[in-house]
C-alpha positions as a Markdown table, in Angstrom:
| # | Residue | x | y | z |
|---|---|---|---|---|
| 1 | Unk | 0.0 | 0.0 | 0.0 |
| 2 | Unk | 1.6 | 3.3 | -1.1 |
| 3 | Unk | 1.7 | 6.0 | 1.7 |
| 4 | Unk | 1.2 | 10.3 | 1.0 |
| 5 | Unk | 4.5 | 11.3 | 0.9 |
| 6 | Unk | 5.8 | 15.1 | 0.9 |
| 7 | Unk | 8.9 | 16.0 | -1.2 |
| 8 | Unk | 9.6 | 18.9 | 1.4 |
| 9 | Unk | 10.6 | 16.2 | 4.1 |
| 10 | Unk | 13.5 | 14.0 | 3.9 |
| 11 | Unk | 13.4 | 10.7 | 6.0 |
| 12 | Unk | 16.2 | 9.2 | 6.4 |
| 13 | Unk | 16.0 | 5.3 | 8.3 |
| 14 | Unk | 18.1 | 2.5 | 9.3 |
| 15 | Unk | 17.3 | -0.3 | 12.2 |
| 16 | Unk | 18.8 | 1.7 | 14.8 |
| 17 | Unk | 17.4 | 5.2 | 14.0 |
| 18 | Unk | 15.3 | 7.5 | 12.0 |
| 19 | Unk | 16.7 | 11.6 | 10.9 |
| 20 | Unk | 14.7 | 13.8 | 9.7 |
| 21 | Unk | 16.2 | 16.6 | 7.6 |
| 22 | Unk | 13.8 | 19.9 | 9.4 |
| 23 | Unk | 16.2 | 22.1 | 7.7 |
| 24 | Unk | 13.9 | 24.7 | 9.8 |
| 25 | Unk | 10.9 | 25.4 | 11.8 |
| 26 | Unk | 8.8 | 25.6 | 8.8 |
| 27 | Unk | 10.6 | 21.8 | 7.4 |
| 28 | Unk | 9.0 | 21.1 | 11.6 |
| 29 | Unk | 5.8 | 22.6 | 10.3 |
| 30 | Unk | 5.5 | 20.7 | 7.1 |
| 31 | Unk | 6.3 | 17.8 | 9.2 |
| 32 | Unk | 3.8 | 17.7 | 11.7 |
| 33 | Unk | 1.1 | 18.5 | 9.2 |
| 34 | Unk | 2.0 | 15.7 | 7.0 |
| 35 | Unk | 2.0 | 13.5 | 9.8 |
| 36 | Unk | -1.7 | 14.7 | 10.5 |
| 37 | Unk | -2.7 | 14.5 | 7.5 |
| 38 | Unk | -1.1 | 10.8 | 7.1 |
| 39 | Unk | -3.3 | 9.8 | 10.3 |
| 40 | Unk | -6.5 | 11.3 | 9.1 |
| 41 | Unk | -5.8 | 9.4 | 6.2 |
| 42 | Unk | -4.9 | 5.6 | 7.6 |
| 43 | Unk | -8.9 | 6.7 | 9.9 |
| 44 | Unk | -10.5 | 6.8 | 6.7 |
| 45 | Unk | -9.1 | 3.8 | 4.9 |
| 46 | Unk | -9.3 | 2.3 | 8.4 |
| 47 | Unk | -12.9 | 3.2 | 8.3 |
| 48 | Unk | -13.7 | 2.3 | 4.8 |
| 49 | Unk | -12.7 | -0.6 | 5.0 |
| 50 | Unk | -15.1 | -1.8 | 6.8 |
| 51 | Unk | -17.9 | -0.6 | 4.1 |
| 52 | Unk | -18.6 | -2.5 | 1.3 |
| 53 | Unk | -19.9 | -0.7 | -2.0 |
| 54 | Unk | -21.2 | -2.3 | -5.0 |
| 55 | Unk | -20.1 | -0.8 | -8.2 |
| 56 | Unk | -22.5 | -0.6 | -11.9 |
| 57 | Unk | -20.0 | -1.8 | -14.1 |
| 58 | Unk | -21.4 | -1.0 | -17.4 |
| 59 | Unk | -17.9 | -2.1 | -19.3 |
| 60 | Unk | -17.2 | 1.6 | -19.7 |
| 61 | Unk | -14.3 | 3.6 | -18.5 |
| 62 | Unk | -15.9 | 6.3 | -16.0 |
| 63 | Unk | -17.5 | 3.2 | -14.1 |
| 64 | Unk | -14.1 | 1.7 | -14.7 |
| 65 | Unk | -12.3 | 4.3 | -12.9 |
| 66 | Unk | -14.8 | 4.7 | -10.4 |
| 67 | Unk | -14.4 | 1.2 | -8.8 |
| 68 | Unk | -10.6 | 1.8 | -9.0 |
| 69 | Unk | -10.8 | 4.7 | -6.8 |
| 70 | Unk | -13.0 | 3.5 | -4.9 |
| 71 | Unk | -10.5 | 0.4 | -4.2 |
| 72 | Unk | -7.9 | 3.2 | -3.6 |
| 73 | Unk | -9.9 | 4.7 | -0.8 |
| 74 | Unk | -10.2 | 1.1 | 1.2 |
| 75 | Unk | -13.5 | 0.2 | 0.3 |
| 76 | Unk | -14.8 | -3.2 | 0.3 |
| 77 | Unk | -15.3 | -3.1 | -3.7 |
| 78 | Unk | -17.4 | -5.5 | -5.8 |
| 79 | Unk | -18.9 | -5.0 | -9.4 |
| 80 | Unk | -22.4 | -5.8 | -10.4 |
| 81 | Unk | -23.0 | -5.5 | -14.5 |
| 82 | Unk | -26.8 | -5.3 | -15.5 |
| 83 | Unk | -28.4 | -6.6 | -18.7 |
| 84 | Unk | -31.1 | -3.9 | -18.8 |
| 85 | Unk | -32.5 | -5.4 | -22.8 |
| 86 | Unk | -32.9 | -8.5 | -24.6 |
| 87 | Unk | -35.3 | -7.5 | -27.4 |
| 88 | Unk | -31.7 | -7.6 | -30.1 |
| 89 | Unk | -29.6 | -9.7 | -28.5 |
| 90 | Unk | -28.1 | -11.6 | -31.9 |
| 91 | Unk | -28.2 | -8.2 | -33.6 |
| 92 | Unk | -25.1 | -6.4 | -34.3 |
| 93 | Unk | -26.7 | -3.4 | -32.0 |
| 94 | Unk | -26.4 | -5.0 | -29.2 |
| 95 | Unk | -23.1 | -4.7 | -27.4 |
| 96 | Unk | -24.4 | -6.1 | -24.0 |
| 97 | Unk | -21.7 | -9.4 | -24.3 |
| 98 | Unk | -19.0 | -7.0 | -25.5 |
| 99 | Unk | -19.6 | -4.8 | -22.2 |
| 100 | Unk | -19.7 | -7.5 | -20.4 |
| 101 | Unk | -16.6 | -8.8 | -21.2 |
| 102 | Unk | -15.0 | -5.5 | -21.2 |
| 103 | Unk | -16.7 | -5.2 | -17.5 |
| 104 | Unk | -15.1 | -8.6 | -16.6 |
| 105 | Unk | -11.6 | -8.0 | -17.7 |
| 106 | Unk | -11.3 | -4.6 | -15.5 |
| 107 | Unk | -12.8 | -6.3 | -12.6 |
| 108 | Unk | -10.0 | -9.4 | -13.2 |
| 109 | Unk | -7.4 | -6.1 | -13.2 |
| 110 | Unk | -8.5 | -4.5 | -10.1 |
| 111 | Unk | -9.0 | -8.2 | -8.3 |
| 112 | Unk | -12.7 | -7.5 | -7.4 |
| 113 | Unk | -15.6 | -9.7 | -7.9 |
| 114 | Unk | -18.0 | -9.4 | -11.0 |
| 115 | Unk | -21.5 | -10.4 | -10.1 |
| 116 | Unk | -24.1 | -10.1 | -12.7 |
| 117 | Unk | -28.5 | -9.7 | -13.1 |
| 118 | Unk | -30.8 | -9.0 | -15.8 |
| 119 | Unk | -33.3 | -6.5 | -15.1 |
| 120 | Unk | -34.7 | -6.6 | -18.3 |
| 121 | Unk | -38.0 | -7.6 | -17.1 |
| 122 | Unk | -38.1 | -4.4 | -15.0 |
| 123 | Unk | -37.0 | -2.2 | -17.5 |
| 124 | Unk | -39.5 | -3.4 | -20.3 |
| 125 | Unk | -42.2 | -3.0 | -17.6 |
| 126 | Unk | -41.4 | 0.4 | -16.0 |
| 127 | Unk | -39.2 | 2.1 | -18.7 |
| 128 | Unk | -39.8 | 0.8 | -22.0 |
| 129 | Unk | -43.8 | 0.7 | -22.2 |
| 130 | Unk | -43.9 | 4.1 | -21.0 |
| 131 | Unk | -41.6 | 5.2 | -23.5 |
| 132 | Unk | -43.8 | 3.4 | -26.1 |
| 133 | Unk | -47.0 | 5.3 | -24.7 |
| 134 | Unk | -45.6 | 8.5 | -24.4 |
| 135 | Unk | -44.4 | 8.6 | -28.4 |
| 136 | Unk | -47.8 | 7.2 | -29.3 |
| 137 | Unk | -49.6 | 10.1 | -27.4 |
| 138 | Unk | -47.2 | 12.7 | -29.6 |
| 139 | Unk | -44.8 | 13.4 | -26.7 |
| 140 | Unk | -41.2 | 13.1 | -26.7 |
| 141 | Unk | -39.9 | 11.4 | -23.5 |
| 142 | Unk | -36.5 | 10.8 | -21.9 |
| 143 | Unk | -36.0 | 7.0 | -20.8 |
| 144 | Unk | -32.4 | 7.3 | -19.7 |
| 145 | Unk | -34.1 | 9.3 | -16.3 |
| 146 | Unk | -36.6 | 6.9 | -16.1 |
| 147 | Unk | -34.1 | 3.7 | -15.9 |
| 148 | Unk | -32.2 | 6.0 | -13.4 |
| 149 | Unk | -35.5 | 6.2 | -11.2 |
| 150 | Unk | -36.6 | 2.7 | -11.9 |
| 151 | Unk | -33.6 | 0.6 | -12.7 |
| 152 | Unk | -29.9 | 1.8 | -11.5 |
| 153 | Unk | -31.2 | 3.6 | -8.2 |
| 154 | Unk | -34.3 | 1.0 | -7.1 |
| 155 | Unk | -33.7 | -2.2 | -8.8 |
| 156 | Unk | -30.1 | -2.3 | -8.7 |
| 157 | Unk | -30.2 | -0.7 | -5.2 |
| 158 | Unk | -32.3 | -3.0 | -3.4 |
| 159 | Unk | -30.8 | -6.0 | -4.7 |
| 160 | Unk | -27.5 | -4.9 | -4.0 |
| 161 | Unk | -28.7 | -4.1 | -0.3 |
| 162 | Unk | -30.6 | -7.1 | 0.1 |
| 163 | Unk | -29.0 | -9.9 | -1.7 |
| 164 | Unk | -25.0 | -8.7 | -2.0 |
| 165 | Unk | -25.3 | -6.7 | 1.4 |
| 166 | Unk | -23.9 | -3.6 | 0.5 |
| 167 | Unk | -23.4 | 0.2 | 2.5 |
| 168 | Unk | -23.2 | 1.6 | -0.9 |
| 169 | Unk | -23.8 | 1.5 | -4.0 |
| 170 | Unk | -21.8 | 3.5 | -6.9 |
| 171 | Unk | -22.1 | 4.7 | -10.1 |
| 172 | Unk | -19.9 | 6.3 | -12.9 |
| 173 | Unk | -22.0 | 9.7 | -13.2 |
| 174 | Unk | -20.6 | 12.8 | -12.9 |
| 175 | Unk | -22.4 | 14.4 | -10.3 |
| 176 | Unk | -21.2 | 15.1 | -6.3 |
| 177 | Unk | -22.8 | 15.0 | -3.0 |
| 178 | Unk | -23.0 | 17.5 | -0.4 |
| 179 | Unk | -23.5 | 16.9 | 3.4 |
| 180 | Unk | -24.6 | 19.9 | 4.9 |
| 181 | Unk | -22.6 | 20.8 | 8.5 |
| 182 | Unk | -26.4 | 21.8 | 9.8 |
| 183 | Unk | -27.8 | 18.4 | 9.9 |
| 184 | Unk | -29.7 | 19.2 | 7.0 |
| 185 | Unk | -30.5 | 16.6 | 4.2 |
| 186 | Unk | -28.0 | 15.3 | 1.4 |
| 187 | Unk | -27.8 | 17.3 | -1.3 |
| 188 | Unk | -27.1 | 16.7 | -5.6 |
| 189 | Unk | -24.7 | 18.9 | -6.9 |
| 190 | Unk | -23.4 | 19.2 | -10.6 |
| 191 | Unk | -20.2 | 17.2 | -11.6 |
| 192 | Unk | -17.3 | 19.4 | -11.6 |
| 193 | Unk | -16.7 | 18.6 | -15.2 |
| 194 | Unk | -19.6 | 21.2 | -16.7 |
| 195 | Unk | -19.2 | 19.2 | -20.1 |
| 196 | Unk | -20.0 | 16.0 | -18.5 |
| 197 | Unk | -22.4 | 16.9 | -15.7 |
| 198 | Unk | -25.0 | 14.3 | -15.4 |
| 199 | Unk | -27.7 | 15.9 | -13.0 |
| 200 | Unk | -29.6 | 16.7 | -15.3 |
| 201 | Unk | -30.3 | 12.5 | -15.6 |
| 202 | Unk | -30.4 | 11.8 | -12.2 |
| 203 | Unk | -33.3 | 14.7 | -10.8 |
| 204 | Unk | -35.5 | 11.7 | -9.5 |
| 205 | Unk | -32.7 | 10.7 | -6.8 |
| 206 | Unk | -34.1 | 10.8 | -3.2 |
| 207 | Unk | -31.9 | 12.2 | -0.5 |
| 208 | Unk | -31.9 | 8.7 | 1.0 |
| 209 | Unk | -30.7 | 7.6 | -2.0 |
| 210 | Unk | -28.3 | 10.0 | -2.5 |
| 211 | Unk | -26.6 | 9.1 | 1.1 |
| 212 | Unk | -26.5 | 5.8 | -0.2 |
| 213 | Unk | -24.9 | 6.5 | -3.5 |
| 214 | Unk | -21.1 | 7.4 | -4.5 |
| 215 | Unk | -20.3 | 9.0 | -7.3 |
| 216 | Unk | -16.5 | 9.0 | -7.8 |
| 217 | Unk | -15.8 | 10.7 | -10.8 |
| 218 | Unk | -18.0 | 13.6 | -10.3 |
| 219 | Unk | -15.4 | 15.8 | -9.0 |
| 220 | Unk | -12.6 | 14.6 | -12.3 |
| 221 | Unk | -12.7 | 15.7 | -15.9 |
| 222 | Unk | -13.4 | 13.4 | -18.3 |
| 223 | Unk | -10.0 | 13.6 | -19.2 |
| 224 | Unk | -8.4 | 13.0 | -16.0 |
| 225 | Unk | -10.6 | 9.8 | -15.7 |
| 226 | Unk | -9.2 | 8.7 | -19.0 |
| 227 | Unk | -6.0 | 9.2 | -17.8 |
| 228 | Unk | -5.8 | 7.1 | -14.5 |
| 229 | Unk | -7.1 | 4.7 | -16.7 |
| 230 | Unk | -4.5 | 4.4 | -18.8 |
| 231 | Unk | -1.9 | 4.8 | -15.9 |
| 232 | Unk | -4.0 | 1.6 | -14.7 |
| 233 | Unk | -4.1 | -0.5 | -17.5 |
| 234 | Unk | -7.6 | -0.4 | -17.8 |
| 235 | Unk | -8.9 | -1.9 | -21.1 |
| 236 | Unk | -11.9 | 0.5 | -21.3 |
| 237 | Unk | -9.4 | 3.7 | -21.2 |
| 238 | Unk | -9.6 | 4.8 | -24.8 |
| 239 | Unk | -13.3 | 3.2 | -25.1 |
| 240 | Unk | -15.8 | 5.5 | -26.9 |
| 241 | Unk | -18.4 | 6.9 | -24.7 |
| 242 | Unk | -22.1 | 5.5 | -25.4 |
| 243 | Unk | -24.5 | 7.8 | -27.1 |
| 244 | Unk | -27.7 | 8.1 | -27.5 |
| 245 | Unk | -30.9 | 5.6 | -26.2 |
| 246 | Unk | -29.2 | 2.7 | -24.6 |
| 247 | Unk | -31.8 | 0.0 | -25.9 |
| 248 | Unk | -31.2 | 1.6 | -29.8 |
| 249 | Unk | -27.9 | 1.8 | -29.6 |
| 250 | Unk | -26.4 | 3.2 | -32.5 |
| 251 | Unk | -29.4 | 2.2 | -35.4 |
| 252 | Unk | -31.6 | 4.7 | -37.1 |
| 253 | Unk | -34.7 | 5.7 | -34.6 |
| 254 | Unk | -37.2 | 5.5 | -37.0 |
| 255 | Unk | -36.0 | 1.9 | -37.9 |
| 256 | Unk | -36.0 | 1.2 | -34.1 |
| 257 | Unk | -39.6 | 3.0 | -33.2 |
| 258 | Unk | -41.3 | 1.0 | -36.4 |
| 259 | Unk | -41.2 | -1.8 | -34.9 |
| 260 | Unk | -43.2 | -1.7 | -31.9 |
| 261 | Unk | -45.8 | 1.4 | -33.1 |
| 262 | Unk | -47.1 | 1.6 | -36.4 |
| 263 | Unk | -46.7 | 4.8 | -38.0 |
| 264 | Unk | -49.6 | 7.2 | -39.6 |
| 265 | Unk | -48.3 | 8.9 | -42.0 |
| 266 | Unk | -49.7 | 12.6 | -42.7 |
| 267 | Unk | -49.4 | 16.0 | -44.4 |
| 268 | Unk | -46.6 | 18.2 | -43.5 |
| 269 | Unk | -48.4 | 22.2 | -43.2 |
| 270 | Unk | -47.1 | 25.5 | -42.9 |
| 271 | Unk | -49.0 | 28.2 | -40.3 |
| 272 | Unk | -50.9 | 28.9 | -43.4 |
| 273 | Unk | -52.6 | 25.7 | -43.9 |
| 274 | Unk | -50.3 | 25.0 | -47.0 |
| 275 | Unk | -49.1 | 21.3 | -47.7 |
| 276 | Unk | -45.9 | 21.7 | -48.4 |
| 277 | Unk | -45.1 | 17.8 | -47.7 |
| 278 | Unk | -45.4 | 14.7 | -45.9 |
| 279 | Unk | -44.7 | 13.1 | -42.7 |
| 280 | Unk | -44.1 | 9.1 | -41.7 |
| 281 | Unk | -45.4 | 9.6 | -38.2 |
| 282 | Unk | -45.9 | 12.4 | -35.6 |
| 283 | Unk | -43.9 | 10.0 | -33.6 |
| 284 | Unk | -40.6 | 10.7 | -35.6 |
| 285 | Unk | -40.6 | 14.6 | -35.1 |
| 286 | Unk | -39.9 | 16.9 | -31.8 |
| 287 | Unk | -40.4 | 20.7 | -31.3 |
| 288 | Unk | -37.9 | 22.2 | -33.2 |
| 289 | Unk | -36.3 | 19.9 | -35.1 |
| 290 | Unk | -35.0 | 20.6 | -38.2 |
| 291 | Unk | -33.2 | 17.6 | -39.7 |
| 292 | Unk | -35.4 | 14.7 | -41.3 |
| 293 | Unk | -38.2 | 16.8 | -42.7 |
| 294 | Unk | -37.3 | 16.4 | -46.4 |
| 295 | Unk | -38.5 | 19.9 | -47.7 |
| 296 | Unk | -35.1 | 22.0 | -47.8 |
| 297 | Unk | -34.9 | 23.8 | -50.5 |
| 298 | Unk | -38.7 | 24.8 | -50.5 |
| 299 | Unk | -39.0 | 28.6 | -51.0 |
| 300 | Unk | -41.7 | 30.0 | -47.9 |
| 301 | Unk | -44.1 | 32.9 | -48.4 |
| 302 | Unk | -42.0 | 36.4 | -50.2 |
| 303 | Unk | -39.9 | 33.6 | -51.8 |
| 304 | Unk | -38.1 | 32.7 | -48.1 |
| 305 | Unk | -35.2 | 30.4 | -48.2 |
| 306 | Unk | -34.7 | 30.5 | -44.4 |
| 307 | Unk | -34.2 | 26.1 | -43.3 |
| 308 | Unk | -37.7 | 24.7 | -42.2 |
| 309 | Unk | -38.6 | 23.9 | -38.6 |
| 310 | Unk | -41.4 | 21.5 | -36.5 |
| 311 | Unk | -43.1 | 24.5 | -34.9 |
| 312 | Unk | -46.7 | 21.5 | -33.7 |
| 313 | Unk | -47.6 | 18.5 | -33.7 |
| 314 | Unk | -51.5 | 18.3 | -34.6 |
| 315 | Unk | -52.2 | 15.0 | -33.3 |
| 316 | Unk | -56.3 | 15.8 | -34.0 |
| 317 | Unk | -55.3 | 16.1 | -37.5 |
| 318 | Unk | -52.0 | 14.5 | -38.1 |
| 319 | Unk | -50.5 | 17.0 | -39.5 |
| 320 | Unk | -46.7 | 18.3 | -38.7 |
| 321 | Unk | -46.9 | 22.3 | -38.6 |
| 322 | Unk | -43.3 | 23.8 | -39.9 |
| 323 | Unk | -42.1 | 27.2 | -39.8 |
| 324 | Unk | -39.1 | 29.2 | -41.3 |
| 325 | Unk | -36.3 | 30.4 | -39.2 |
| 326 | Unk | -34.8 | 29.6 | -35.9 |
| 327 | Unk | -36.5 | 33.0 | -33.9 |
| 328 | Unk | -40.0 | 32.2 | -35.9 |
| 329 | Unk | -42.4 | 33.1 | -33.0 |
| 330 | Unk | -44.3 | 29.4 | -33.3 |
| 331 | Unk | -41.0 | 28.0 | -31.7 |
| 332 | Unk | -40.5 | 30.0 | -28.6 |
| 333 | Unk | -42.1 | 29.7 | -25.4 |
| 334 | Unk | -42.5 | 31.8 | -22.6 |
| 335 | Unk | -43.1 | 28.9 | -19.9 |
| 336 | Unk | -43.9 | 25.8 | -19.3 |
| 337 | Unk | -46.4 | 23.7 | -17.5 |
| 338 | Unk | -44.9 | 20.6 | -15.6 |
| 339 | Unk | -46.2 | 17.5 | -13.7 |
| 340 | Unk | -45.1 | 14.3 | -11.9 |
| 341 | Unk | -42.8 | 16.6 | -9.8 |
| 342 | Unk | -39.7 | 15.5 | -7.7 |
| 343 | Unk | -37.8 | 17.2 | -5.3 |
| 344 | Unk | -34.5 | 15.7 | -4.0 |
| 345 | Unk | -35.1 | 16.3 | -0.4 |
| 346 | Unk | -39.1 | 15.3 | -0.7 |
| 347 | Unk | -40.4 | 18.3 | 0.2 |
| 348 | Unk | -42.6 | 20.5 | -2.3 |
| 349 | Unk | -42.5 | 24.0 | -3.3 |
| 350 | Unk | -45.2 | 25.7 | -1.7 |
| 351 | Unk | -43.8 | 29.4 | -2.1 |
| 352 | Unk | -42.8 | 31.1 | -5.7 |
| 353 | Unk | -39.6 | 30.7 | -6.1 |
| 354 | Unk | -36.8 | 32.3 | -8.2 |
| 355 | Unk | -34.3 | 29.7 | -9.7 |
| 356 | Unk | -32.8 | 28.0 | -13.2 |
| 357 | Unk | -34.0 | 25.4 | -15.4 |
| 358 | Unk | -33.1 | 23.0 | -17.9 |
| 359 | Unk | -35.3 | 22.1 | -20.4 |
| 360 | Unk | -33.1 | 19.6 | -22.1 |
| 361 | Unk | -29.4 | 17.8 | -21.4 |
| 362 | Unk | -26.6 | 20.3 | -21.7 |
| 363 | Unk | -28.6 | 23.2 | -22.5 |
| 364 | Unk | -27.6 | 26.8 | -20.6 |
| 365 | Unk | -29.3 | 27.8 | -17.3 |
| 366 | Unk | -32.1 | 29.6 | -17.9 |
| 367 | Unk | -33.1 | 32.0 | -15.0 |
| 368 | Unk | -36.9 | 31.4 | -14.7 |
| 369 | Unk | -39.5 | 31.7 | -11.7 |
| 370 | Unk | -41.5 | 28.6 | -10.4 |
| 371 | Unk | -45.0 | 29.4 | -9.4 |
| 372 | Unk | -46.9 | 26.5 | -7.3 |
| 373 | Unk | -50.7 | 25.3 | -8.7 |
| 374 | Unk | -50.4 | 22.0 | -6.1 |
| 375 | Unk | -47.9 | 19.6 | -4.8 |
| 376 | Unk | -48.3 | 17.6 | -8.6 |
| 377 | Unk | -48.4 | 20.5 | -10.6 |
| 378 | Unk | -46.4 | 24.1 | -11.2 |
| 379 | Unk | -45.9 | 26.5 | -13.7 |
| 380 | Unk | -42.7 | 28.1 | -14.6 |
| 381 | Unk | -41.9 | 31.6 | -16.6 |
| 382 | Unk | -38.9 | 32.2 | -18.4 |
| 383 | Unk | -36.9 | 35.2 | -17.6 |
| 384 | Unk | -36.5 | 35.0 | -21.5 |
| 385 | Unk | -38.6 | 33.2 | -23.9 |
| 386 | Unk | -36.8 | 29.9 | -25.0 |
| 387 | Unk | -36.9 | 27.7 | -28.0 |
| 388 | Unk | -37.8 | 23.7 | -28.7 |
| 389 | Unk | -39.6 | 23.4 | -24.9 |
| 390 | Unk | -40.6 | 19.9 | -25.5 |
| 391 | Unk | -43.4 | 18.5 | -23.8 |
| 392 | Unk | -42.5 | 14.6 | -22.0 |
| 393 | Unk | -38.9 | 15.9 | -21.7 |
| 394 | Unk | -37.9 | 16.8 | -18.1 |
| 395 | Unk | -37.3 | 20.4 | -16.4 |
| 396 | Unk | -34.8 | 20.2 | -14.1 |
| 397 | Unk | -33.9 | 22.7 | -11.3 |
| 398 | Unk | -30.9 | 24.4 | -10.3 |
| 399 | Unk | -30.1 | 26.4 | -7.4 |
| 400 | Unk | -26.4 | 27.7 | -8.3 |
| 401 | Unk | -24.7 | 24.0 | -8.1 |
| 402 | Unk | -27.7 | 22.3 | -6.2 |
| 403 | Unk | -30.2 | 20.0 | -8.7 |
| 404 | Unk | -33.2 | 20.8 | -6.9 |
| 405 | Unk | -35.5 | 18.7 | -8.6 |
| 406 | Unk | -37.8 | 18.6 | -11.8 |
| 407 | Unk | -40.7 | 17.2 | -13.5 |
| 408 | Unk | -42.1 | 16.5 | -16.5 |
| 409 | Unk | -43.3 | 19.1 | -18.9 |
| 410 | Unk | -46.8 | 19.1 | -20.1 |
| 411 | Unk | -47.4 | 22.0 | -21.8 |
| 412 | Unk | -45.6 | 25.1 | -23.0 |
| 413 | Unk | -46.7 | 28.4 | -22.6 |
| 414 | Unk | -46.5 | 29.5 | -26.3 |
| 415 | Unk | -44.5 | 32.9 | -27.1 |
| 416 | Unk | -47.0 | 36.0 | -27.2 |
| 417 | Unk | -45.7 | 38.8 | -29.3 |
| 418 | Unk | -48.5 | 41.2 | -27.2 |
């Protein structure tokens, strides 16, 4: 086991004696503070030690890294890797046995036990039918929170507490906790790494949860993790990061959706009522999307040639409503209505409250103002009004590094130019 050492201080030993080279009484200084440091050190590997925490190996390197530190730190460590689909499993999508093995092979490194469980029943039963209902009612939802809620802090939780016996359970997000020195509940905060923050995911997260959660790479950069990979030997070091849907992986969408929800084709409008095109399916189209609509090129009203936009979804008629421009007024919103609410320390907003939001993963803060309807149910106003605010996407909460929450948006408050 390698000890903190200080190049300041210069220990010299042999059987019959020890001299240290003080030099002065700041080289005494240096030395007794090492020396504290060194003891509060051996408590807390002394302490963790006695802790076990079970790691979600997902076969990638931040998960990677994150059992080796926590190994570091004297931690009882043990990996648990979850098969979360099974739908595609002899399709060249899936890279489940790949992961696996990848998983495997950095647990053999850092001599800790693999264990393994398939929660795809779970996730087919609390993720992936609501996913399915919320594109068939014209929404656009986020399953990667959902399998957080359901899945990686619930499933994998409990069985990790009640069959492997753990303290803790860990994860490769970048997010931190904070304790507060008031006795005050646990606290979310956003990974250091702004690039990589993952709060934004993980807004369901009680503060029991939290308290039983580590998150070891929330305060690196990605590229520091990357680095004590490589210094490890890890094999997942220079592994691309996964994109995208977990259970699409890396197929086309459309492809993917087809399968499990037939599609209605329909008429492509502008404001104007004019068909300018057609659609393969509400379902395929978001709020301000501007890729996959197959009418650049078309001249607008005046002989415009700004790129074409989904401004609505009319699910009455099935019709996909398009607009010119990225400031067209049909695209911004001046709030938001939002449902199925979650705060991290379980207590709801009662009082308006001035905050941030995000509407969508790695957007910009957005000062805004939360007004309370009930404990379900708020409404939020913009400080500014905002673009592609998404309804069945999640807004998320922010009070300067502290996720406070979120829920899921059910309505816009469309732009008024009054």
């Amino acid at each position: 086991m390698k000890l903190p050492t200080r190049d300041a201080i210069s220990l010299k030993c042999s059987k019959s004696k020890c001299d240290f080279d003080l030099g002065s009484v700041t080289g005494l200084w240096i030395l007794v503070e090492s020396a504290s440091r060194l003891f509060k050190w051996c408590l807390v590997m002394s302490d963790n030690s006695q802790k076990k925490v079970i790691v979600g190996m997902s076969g990638g390197v931040d998960s990677s890294v994150s059992a080796y530190l926590l190994k570091q730190q004297g931690y009882q460590v043990e990996g648990l890797f979850m098969k979360n689909w099974e739908e595609d499993d002899n399709e060249e999508y899936c890279t489940a046995a790949e992961d696996l093995a990848d998983a495997q092979a950095v647990c053999d490194k850092l001599g800790i036990h693999l264990h393994t469980i398939n929660f795809a029943a779970e996730y087919w039963d609390n993720v992936f039918e609501y996913f399915l209902a919320e594109y068939k009612a014209g929404r656009t939802p986020n399953p990667d929170i959902l399998c957080n809620k359901e899945i990686k802090f619930k499933a994998f939780l409990e069985f990790a507490d009640e069959v492997l016996d753990a303290d803790y359970i860990a994860m490769g997000h970048y997010v931190r906790r904070s304790f507060p020195e008031n006795g005050e509940k646990p606290q979310m905060l956003r990974g250091l790494d702004g690039n990589k923050d993952q709060s934004y995911f993980l807004y369901t997260l009680s503060h029991e949860q939290i308290a039983r959660s580590l998150f070891p790479v929330g305060d690196l950069e990605k590229p520091e993790v990357r680095r004590i990979a490589e210094e490890q030997g890890l094999i997942t070091a220079k592994k691309k990061d996964s994109t995208g849907i977990c259970f699409i992986g890396e197929r086309k969408f459309t492809e993917f959706l087809g399968k499990y929800l037939p599609a209605q084709p329909g008429n492509i409008e502008t404001p104007e009522g004019e068909v300018i095109g057609q659609h393969q399916g509400l379902m395929y189209h978001t709020l301000g999307q501007r890729k996959g609509l197959h009418i650049g090129g078309r001249k607008g009203g005046g002989g415009n040639e700004d790129p074409w936009f989904v401004g609505e979804k009319d699910l009455k008629r099935n019709v996909l409503i398009a607009v010119q421009g990225k400031d067209h007024p049909m695209l911004k919103s001046e709030g938001l209505l939002a449902s199925q609410l979650h705060w991290v320390d379980r207590e709801p907003i009662r009082d308006v409250m001035k905050c941030t939001v995000k509407t969508r993963y790695r957007q910009e803060d957005i000062p805004c103002t939360i007004i309370p309807i009930d404990d379900e149910n708020i409404k939020v106003i913009f400080d500014e009004p905002q673009i592609a605010v998404t309804p069945g996407q999640s807004a998320v909460f922010y009070k300067d590094d502290v996720c406070l929450g979120g829920g899921i948006i059910e309505q816009r408050i469309k732009y008024s130019q009054a």
